[in-house]
Each structure stands twice: as structure tokens, then as C-alpha cells.
C-alpha positions as CSV (number, residue, x, y, z in Angstrom):
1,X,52.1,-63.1,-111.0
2,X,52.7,-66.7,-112.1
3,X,55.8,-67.5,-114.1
4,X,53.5,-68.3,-117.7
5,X,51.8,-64.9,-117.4
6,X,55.0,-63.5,-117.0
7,X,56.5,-64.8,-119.3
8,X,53.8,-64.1,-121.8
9,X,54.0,-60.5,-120.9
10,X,57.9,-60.4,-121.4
11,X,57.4,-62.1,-124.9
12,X,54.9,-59.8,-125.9
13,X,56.9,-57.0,-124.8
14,X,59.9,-58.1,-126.6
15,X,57.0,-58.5,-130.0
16,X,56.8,-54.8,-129.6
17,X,59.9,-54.1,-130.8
18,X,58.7,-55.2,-134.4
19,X,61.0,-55.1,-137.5
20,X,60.2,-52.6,-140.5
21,X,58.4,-55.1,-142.4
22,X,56.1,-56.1,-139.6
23,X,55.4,-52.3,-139.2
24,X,54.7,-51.7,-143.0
25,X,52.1,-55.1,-142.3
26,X,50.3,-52.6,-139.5
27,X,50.1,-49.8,-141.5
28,X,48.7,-51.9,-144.4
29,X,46.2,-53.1,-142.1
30,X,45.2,-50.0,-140.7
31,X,45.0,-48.4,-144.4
32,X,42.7,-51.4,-145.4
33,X,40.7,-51.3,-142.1
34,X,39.9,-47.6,-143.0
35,X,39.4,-48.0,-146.9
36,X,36.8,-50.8,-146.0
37,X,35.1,-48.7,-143.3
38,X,34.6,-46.1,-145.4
39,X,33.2,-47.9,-147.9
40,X,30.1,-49.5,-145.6
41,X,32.2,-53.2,-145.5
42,X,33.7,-52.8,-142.0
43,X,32.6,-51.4,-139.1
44,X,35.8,-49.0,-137.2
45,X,37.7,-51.0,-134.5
46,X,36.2,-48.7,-131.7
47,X,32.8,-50.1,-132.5
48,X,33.6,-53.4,-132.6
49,X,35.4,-53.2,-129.3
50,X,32.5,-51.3,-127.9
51,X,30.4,-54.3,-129.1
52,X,32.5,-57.3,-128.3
53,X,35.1,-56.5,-125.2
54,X,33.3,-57.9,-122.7
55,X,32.9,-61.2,-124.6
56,X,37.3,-61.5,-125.8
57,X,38.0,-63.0,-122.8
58,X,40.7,-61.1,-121.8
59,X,43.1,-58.2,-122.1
60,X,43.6,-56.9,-126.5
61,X,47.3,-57.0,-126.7
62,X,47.6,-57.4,-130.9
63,X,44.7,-56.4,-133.3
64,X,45.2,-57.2,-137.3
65,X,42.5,-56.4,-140.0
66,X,42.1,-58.8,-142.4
67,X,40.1,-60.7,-145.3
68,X,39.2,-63.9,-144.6
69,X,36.6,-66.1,-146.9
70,X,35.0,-63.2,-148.5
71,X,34.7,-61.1,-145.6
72,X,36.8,-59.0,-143.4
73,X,38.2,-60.0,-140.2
74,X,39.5,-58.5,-136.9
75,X,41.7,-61.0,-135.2
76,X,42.0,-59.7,-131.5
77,X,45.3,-61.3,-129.3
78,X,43.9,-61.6,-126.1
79,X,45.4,-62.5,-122.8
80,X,43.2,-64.4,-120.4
81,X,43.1,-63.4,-116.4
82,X,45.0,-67.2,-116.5
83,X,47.8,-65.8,-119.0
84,X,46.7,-67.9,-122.0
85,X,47.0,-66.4,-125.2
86,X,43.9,-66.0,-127.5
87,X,43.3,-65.3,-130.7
88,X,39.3,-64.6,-131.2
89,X,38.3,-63.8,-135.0
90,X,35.7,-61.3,-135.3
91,X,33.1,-60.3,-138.3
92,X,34.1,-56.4,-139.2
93,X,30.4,-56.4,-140.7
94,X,28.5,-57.3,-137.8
95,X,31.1,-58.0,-134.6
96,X,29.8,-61.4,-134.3
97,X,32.5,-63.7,-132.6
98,X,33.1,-66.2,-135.4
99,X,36.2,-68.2,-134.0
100,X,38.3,-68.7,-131.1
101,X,41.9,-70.2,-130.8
102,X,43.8,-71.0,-127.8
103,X,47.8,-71.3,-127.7
């Protein structure tokens, strides 16, 4: 394993251990997520992933739910076999792949 994916995976580890108010921010998202599912706005994280997995790139290590320009948003972390970090922006509506952002 090369040193960068390496250390990717120790920093992302070490995110996992997330402070209260990062936690509240995931349950927000996940209470959002399902509100807007249920209303027909969103389709549910399992579809999209069904839809779009083989086109992130990568390994999902982060998922947040989100509104973005008047629609909502899944932004997937992904890891690429090369260790890069991802993030790729997703339509909740339709799982078209609208952005993608290397770091």
C-alpha cells in the first residue's frame, strides 16, 4: 500500500471519530434524506448507489444529503484504486452524476 493511500485511510479513520456536532449534522441529513424521499423529491441512497456505483470511481467512504441550487444533492467521498480523494455530486431526483471534485 503506498504511503498517500495510507495515509488517506488513517485520516479518514481518525474522521470517524466525529465530535457531537458533526453527528447531529448526520442525523440532520439522514432525517432530510428521508423527509424528501418520502415526499417523491429524492430517490433513497440504496437506489442511487444501485444506479451510480460503478461510475464514483472508487470506494464511498462519506455520504451527505443536501440542497444545492434548488435541488437535492448526494455528495459521495470516494477513494480512487490510486488513493485520491473524490467528492462526486449526484442528483437525488434522477442519479445523474452532476460534478466531480478531486483533492
Amino acid at each position: 500500500m503506498s504511503k498517500t493511500r495510507r495515509d488517506m485511510i488513517l485520516a479518514l479513520a481518525a474522521a470517524t471519530l466525529l465530535p457531537a456536532a458533526a453527528l447531529a449534522d448526520r442525523e440532520r441529513d439522514s432525517d432530510q434524506a428521508r423527509r424528501a424521499v418520502e415526499r417523491g423529491e429524492a430517490l433513497a441512497l440504496a437506489e442511487i448507489l444501485t444506479r451510480v456505483r460503478a461510475d464514483l470511481g472508487g470506494e464511498v467512504v462519506g455520504v451527505e444529503f443536501e440542497r444545492k441550487r434548488e435541488r437535492w444533492v448526494y455528495e459521495f467521498k470516494v477513494i480512487d484504486p490510486d488513493g485520491r480523494l473524490w467528492e462526486v455530486y449526484v442528483d437525488a431526483a434522477t442519479a445523474a452524476i452532476l460534478k466531480r471534485e478531486g483533492h
